[in-house]
Every structure is written in structure tokens, then in C-alpha cells.
Short mmCIF file of the C-alpha atoms (twelve columns), coordinates in Angstrom:
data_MODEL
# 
_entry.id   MODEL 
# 
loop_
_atom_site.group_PDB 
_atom_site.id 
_atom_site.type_symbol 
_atom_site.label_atom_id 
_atom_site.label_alt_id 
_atom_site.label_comp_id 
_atom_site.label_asym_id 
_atom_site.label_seq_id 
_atom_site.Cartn_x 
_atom_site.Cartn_y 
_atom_site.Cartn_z 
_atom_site.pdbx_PDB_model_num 
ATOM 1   C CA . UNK A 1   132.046 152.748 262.238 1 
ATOM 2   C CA . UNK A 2   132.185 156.179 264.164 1 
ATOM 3   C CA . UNK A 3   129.697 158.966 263.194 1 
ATOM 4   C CA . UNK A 4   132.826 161.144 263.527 1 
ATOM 5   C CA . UNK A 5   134.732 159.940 261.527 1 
ATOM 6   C CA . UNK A 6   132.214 160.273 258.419 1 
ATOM 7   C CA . UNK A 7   130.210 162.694 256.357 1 
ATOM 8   C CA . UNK A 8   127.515 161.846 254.197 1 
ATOM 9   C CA . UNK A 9   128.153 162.441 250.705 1 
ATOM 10  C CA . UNK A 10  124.241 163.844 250.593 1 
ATOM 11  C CA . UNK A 11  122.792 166.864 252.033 1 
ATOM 12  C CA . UNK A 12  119.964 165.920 254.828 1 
ATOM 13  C CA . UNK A 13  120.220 170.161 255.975 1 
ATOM 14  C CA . UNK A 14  117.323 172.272 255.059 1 
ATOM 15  C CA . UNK A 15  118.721 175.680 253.844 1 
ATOM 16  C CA . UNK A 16  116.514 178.540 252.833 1 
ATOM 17  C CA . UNK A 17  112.889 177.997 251.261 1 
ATOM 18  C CA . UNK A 18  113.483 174.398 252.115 1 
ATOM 19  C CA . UNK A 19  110.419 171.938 252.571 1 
ATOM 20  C CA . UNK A 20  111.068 168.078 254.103 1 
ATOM 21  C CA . UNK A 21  108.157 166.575 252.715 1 
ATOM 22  C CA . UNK A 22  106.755 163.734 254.473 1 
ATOM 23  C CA . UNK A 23  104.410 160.913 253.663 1 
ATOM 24  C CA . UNK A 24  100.684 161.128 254.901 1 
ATOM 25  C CA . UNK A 25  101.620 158.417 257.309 1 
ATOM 26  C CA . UNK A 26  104.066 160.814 259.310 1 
ATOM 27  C CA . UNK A 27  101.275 163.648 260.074 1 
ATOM 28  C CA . UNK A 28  102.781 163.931 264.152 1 
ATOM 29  C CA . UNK A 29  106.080 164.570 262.518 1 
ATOM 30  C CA . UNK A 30  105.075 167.345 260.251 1 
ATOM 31  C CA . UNK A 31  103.865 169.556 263.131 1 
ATOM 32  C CA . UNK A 32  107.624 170.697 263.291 1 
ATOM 33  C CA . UNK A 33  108.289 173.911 261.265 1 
ATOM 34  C CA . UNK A 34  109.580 173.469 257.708 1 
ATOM 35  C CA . UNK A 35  108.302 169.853 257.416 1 
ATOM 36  C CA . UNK A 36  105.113 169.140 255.324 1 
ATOM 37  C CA . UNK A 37  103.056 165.760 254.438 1 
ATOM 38  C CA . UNK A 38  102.170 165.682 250.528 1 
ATOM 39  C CA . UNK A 39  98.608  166.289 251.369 1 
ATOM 40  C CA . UNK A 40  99.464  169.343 253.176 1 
ATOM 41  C CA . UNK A 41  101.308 170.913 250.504 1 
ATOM 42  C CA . UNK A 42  99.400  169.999 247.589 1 
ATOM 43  C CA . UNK A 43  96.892  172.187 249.765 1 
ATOM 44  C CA . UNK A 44  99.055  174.901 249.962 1 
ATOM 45  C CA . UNK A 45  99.797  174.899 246.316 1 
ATOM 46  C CA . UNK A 46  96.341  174.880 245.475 1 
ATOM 47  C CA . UNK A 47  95.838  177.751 247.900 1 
ATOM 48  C CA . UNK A 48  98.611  179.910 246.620 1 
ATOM 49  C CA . UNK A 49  100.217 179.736 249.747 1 
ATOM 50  C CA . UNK A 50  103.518 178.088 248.433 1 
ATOM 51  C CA . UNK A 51  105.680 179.368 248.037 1 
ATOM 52  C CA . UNK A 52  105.720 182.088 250.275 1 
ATOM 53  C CA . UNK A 53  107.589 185.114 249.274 1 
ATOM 54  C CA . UNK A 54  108.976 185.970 245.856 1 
ATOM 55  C CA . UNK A 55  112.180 183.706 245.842 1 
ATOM 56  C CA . UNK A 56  112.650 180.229 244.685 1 
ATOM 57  C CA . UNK A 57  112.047 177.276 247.035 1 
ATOM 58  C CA . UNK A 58  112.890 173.718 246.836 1 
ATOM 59  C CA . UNK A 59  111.323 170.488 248.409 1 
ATOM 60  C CA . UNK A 60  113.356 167.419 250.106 1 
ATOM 61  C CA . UNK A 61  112.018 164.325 250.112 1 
ATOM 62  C CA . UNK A 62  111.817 162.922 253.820 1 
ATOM 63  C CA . UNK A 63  110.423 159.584 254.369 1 
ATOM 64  C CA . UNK A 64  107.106 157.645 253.070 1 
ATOM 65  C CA . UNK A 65  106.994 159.601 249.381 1 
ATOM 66  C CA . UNK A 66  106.499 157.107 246.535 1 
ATOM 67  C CA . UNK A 67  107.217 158.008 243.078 1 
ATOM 68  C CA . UNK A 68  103.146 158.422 242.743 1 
ATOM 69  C CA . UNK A 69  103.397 161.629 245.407 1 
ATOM 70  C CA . UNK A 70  105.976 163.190 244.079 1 
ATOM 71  C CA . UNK A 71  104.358 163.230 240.503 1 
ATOM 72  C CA . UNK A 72  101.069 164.408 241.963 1 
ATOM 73  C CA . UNK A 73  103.103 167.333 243.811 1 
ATOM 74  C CA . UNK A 74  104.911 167.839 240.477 1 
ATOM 75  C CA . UNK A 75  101.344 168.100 238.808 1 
ATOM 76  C CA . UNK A 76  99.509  170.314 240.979 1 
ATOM 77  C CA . UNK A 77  102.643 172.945 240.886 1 
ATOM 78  C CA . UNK A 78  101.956 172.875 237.157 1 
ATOM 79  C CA . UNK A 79  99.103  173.909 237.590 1 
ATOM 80  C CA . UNK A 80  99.882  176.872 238.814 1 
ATOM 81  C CA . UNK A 81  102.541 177.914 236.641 1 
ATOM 82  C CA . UNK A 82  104.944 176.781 239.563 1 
ATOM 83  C CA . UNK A 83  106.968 174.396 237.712 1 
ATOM 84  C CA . UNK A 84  110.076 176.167 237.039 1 
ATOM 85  C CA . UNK A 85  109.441 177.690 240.623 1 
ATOM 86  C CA . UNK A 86  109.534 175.016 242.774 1 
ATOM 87  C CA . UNK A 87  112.654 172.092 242.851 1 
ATOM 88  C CA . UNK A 88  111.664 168.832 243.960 1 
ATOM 89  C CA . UNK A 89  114.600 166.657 244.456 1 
ATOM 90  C CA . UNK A 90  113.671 162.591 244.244 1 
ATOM 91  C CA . UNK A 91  116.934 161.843 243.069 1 
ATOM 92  C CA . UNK A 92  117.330 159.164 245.710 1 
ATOM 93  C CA . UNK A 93  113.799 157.883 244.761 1 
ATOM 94  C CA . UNK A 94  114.690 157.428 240.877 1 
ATOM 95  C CA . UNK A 95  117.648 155.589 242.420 1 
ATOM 96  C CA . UNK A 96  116.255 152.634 244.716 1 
ATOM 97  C CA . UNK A 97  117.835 149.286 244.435 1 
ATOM 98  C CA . UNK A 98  116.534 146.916 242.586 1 
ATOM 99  C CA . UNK A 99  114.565 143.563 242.854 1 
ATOM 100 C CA . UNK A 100 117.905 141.197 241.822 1 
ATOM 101 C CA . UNK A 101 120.137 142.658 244.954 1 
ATOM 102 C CA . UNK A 102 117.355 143.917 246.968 1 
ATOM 103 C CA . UNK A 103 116.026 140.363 247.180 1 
ATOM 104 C CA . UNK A 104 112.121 141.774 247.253 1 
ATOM 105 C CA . UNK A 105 109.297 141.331 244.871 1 
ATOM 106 C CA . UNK A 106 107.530 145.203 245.149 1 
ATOM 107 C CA . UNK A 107 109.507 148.322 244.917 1 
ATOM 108 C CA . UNK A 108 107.861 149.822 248.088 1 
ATOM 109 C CA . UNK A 109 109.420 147.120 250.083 1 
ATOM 110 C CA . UNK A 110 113.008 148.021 248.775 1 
ATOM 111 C CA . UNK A 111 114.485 150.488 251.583 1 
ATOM 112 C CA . UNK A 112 117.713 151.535 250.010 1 
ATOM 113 C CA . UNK A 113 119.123 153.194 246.794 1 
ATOM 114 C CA . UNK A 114 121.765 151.570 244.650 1 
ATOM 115 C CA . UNK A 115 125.098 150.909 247.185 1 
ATOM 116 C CA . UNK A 116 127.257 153.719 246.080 1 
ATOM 117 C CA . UNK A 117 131.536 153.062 246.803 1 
ATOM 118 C CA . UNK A 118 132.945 155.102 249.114 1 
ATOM 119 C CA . UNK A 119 136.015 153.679 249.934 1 
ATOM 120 C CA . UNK A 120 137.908 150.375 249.852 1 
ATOM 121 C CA . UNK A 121 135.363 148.183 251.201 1 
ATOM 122 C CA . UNK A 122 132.952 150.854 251.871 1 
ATOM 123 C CA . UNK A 123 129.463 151.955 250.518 1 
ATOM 124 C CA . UNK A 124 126.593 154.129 251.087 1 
ATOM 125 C CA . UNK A 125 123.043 154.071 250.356 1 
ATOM 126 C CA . UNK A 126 120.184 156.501 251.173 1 
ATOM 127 C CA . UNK A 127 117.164 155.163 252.836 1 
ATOM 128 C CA . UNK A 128 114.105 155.216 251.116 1 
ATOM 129 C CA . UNK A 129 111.024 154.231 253.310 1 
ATOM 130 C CA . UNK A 130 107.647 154.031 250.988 1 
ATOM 131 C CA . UNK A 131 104.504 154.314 253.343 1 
ATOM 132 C CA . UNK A 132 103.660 151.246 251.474 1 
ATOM 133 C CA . UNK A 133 106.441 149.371 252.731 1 
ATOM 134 C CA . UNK A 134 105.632 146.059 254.411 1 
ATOM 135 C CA . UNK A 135 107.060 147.132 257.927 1 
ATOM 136 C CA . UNK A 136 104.513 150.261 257.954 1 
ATOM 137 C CA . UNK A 137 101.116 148.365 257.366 1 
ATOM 138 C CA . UNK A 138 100.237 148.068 261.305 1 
ATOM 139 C CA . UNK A 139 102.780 149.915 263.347 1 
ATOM 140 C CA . UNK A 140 103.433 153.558 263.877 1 
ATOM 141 C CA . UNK A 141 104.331 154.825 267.297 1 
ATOM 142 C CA . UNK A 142 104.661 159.117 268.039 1 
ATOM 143 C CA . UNK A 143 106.761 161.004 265.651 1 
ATOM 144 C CA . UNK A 144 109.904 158.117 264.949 1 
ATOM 145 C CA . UNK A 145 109.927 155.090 262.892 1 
ATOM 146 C CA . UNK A 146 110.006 151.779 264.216 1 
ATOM 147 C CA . UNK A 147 113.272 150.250 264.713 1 
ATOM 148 C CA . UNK A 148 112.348 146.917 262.268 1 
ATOM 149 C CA . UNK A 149 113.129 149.525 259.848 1 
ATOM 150 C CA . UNK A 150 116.823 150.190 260.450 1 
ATOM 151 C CA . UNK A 151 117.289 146.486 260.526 1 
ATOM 152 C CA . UNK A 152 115.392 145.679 257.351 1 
ATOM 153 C CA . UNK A 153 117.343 148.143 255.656 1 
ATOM 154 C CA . UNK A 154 120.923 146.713 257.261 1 
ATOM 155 C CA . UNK A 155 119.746 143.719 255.675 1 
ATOM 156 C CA . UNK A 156 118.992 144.727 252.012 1 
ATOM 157 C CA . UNK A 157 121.805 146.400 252.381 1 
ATOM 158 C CA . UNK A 158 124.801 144.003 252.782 1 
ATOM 159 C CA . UNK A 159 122.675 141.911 250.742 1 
ATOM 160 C CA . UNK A 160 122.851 144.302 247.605 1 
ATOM 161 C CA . UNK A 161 126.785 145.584 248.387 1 
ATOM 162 C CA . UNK A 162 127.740 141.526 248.126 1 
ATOM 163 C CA . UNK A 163 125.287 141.094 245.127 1 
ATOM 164 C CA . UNK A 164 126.813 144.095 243.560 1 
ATOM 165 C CA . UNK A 165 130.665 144.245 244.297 1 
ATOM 166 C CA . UNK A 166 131.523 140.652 245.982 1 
ATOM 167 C CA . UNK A 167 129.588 137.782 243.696 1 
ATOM 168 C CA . UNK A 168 131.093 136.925 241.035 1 
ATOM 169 C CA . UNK A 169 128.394 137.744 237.754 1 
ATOM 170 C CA . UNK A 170 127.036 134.078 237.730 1 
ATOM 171 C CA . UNK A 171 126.297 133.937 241.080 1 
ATOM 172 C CA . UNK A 172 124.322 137.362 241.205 1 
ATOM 173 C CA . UNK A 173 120.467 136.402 241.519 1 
ATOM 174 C CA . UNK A 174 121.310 133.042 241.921 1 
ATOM 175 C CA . UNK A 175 122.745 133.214 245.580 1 
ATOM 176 C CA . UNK A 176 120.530 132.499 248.960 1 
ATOM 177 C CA . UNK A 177 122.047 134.559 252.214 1 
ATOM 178 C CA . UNK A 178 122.048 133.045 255.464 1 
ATOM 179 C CA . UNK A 179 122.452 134.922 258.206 1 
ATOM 180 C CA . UNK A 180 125.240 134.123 261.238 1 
ATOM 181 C CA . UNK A 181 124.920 137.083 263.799 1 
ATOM 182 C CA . UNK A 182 122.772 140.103 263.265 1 
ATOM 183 C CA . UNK A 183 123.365 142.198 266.329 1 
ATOM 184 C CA . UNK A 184 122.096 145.921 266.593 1 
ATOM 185 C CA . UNK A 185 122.981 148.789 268.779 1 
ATOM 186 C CA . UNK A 186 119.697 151.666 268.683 1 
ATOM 187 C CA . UNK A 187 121.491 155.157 269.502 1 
ATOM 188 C CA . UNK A 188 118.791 157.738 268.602 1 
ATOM 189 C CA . UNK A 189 115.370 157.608 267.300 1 
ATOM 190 C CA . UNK A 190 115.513 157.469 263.535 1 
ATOM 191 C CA . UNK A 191 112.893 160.282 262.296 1 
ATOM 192 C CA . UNK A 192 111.343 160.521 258.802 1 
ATOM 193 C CA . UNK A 193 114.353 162.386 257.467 1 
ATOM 194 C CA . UNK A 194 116.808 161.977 254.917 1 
ATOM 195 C CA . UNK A 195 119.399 159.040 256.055 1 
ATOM 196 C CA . UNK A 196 121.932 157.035 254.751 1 
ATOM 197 C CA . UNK A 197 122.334 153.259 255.303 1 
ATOM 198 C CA . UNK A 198 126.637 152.595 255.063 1 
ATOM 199 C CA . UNK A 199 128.241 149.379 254.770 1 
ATOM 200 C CA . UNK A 200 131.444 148.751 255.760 1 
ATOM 201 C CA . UNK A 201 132.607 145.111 254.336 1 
ATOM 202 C CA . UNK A 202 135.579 143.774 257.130 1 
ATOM 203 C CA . UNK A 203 136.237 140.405 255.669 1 
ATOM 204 C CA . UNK A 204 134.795 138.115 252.924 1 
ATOM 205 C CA . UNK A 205 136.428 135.242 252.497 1 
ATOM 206 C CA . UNK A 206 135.401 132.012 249.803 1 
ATOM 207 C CA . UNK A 207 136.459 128.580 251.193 1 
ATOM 208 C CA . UNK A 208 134.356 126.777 248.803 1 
ATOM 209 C CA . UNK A 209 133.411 127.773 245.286 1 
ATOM 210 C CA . UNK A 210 129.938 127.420 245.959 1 
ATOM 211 C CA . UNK A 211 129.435 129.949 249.565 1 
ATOM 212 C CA . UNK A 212 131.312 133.395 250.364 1 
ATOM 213 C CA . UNK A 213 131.482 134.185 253.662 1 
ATOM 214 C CA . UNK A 214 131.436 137.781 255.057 1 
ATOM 215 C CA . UNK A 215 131.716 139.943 258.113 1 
ATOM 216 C CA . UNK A 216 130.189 143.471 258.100 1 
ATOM 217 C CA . UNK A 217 129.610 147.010 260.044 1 
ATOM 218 C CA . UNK A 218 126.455 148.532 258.881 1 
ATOM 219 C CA . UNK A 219 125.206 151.865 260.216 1 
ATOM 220 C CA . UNK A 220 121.819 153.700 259.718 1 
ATOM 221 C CA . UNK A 221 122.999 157.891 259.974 1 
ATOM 222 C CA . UNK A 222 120.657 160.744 260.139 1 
ATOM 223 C CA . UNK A 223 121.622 164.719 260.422 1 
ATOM 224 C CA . UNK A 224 125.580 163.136 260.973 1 
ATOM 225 C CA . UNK A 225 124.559 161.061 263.899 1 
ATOM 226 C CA . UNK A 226 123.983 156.872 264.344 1 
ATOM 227 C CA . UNK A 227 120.755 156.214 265.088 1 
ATOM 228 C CA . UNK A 228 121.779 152.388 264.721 1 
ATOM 229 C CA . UNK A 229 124.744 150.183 264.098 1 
ATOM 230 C CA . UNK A 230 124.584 146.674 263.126 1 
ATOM 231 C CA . UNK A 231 127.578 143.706 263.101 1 
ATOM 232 C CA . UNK A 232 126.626 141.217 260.764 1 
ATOM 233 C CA . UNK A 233 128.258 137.660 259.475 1 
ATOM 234 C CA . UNK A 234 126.561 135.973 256.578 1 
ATOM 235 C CA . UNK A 235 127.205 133.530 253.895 1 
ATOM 236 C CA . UNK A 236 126.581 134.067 250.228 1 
ATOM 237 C CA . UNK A 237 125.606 129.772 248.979 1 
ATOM 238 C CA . UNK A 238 124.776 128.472 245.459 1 
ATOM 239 C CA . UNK A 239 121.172 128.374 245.487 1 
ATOM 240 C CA . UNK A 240 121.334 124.858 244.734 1 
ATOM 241 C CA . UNK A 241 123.456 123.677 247.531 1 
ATOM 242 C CA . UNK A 242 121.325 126.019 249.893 1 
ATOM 243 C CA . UNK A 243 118.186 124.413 248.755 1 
ATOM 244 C CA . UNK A 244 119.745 120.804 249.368 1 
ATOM 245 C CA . UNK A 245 120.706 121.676 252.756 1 
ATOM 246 C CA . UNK A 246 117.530 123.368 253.605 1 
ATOM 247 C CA . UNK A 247 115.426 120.552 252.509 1 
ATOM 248 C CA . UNK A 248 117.222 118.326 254.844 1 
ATOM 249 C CA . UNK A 249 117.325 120.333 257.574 1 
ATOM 250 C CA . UNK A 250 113.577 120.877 256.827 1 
ATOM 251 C CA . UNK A 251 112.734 117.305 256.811 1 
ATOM 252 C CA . UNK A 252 114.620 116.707 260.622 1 
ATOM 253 C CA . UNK A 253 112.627 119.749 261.899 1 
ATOM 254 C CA . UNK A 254 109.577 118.127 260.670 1 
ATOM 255 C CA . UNK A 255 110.384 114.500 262.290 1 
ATOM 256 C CA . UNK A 256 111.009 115.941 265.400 1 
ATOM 257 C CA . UNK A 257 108.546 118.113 265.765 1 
ATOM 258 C CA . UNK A 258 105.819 115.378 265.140 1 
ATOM 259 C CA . UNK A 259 108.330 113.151 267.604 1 
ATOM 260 C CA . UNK A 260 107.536 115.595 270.493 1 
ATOM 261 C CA . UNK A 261 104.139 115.688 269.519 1 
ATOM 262 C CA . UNK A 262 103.252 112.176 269.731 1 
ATOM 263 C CA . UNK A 263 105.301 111.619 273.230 1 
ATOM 264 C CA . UNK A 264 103.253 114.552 274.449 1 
ATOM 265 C CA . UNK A 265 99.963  112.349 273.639 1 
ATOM 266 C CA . UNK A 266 101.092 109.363 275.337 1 
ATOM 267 C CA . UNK A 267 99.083  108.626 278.300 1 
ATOM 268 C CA . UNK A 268 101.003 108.040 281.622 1 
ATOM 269 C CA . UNK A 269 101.781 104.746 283.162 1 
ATOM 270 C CA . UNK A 270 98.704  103.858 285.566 1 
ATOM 271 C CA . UNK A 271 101.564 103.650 288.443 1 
ATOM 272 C CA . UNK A 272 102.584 107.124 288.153 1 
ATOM 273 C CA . UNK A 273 99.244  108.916 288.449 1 
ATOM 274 C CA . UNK A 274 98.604  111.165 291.329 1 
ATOM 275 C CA . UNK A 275 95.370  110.468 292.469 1 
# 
């Protein structure tokens, strides 16, 4: 999957009286012109500030907004009469993936919006980081995000594209994913920017009516560029089977583990002391 050889069907561009907003969380990144954390422009509302000028301006939604800031952005514009002033597009936020193909428990951990087909065997998502997601609680180094991120989001993502286009309707929330291979390039730092997560299925094949087996190129694009690529092979099992064979498998880890343990407390043979 070439960088060149795609365009995202979503505008990450700023054009005129254009705002990235940013979480809170991303404060180094919004020292760059025409990028602002929700803090800072609710202060600029409030300020009369912004919008500068008499024209119209719009905000994108970069990385780390929840649902909660952009209704708190939405209600201090209204406040000042800025409602019909001011866009905010969270159309990518209204549209995040849900728990049954996402295969997580709270919406802030879900990093992608509902697959959308591209092609024949081809989908797109955008990326949707929430500054409450799991991955951000202890780790945030200068102005990028951390790579964990790309990968979580490789993996929700072939996860929902085979939930939602590959399983057939009985096996959709009842299927556990094991994973092969999960090997990923990093080609540029990934920045709290609007980015699309693309999925490009390369073979699936079912040799059993209870596992589907697939191969996959995922790719993580910002501003037309990969910032990281990801081959993946996984198997789609009946979660009853999969639970069967991870019990066993389970139960040997356990016996040898306590094996190694006990042969580790054995005391040596008198004779082979060195004294």
C-alpha cells in the first residue's frame, strides 16, 4: 500500500479561517500557528478574540477531542451569538466504531470510525484518538504520539473490516481474533492531526466453518504521507472452539511453569557442590 498511489477521501488541509483543534493533552503541539487546544480557544471565544476578522471560520478536529469538548466549544460560541459563525466539524467523532467490531468496552478506547469501502477489498477509517484513551494515561513524549497508537488502531481496524464485511452475521460478536504476524514499518512521526487508518484485505480464506483466516496491509496516513504500515495474518474462530483451545493451552502453560519452578527449588546433589 503506496502513499502514492492513494488519496484520502477526507480533507486533513487547513484552508482559510481554519482552526486544528487539539486536546489539552497536546499543548507542545499547539504552539504551531493555526492549531489550538480546547482550553485555548474556549479562551479566545470568551475573549472575543475568535474569530478574528469579519468572515466565517471553521474548526477541525485534530486529535484528543471527545464528544464532551466539542459540546463545551459548541456552548461557549453560543454564548456569544457565534453559533451560526463558527463550523465545527466532528463528523468523524459522531462516527467512531462501535463496541461489537471495535472489540472495547469504553468509547474513548475505540481509535477508528466505522470502516468505510473503498474499493474491492479496501476500506478506510479516520483515526480518532480520545485523550482518554487507554494508550495516553502515562506516556506522552514532545509534540508526536506514541507509536502504540498506530498499532492499536491497525488492530481495531482489521478487526472491525472482518467483523463488518467478512463474518458471516452469526459469527459477528461472537468471534475471538488471534493474531499470526503483526509486523510494522514507522515512516514519519504521526502528529495530532487528522489521519486515516486503511485496510487493504489480500486474502481471507475459511478452511473450517468455525475460523476464517486472513492476510492484510494496513496503513496509518497523515497530510498524504505513511507514517506507518502494518502486514498482518489473523484468524477469525468460533468463540467456543477458541475458548476450548485456550483453556488447554492454558492448563500446559500452567503445568510447566510450576514444572520449572519446582526443578529450580531442588537442592543440588552433595557431589556437585563447589566448595
Amino acid at each position: 500500500m503506496s502513499s502514492q498511489t492513494h488519496e484520502s477521501t477526507r480533507r486533513t488541509e487547513a484552508g482559510p479561517g481554519t482552526v486544528f483543534l487539539v486536546g489539552d493533552v497536546f499543548a507542545a503541539f499547539a504552539r504551531h500557528e493555526g492549531v489550538m487546544t480546547v482550553s485555548q480557544l474556549a479562551r479566545r471565544i470568551r475573549e472575543g478574540s475568535f474569530p478574528g476578522g469579519t468572515g466565517a471560520a471553521s474548526v477541525t478536529l485534530g486529535q484528543g477531542v471527545s464528544p464532551y469538548d466539542v459540546q463545551f466549544v459548541r456552548d461557549t460560541l453560543a454564548r456569544r451569538g457565534l453559533t451560526g459563525v463558527v463550523a465545527v466539524d466532528d463528523r468523524a467523532l459522531r462516527e467512531r466504531a462501535g463496541r461489537e467490531i471495535a472489540h472495547k468496552h469504553r468509547a474513548e478506547n475505540v481509535l477508528i470510525s466505522l470502516p468505510r469501502r473503498t474499493g474491492p477489498g479496501s476500506f478506510e477509517s479516520d483515526l480518532l484518538v480520545d485523550s482518554g484513551n487507554e494508550l495516553m494515561s502515562d506516556h506522552l513524549t514532545g509534540q508526536h504520539m506514541q507509536g502504540m497508537l498506530a498499532m492499536e488502531a491497525g488492530r481495531q481496524m482489521f478487526i472491525a473490516v472482518a467483523e463488518q464485511h467478512y463474518l458471516p452475521p452469526e459469527a459477528v460478536g461472537n468471534s475471538y481474533f488471534v493474531i499470526d504476524t503483526f509486523a510494522t514499518r514507522y515512516r514519519n512521526f504521526l502528529f495530532p492531526l487528522p489521519a486515516t487508518v486503511r485496510c487493504e484485505v489480500l486474502s481471507h480464506r475459511s478452511p473450517h466453518r468455525t475460523r476464517t483466516a486472513f492476510s492484510c496491509e494496513i496503513a496509518v496516513l497523515q497530510g498524504g504521507a505513511e507514517a506507518a504500515v502494518m502486514e498482518v495474518r489473523f484468524t477469525a474462530f468460533d468463540t467456543q472452539v477458541s475458548h476450548a483451545k485456550e483453556t488447554r493451552a492454558a492448563e500446559r502453560s500452567l503445568q510447566d511453569t510450576a514444572a520449572v519452578l519446582a526443578a529450580a527449588k531442588e537442592p543440588e546433589p552433595a557431589g556437585e557442590r563447589i566448595t
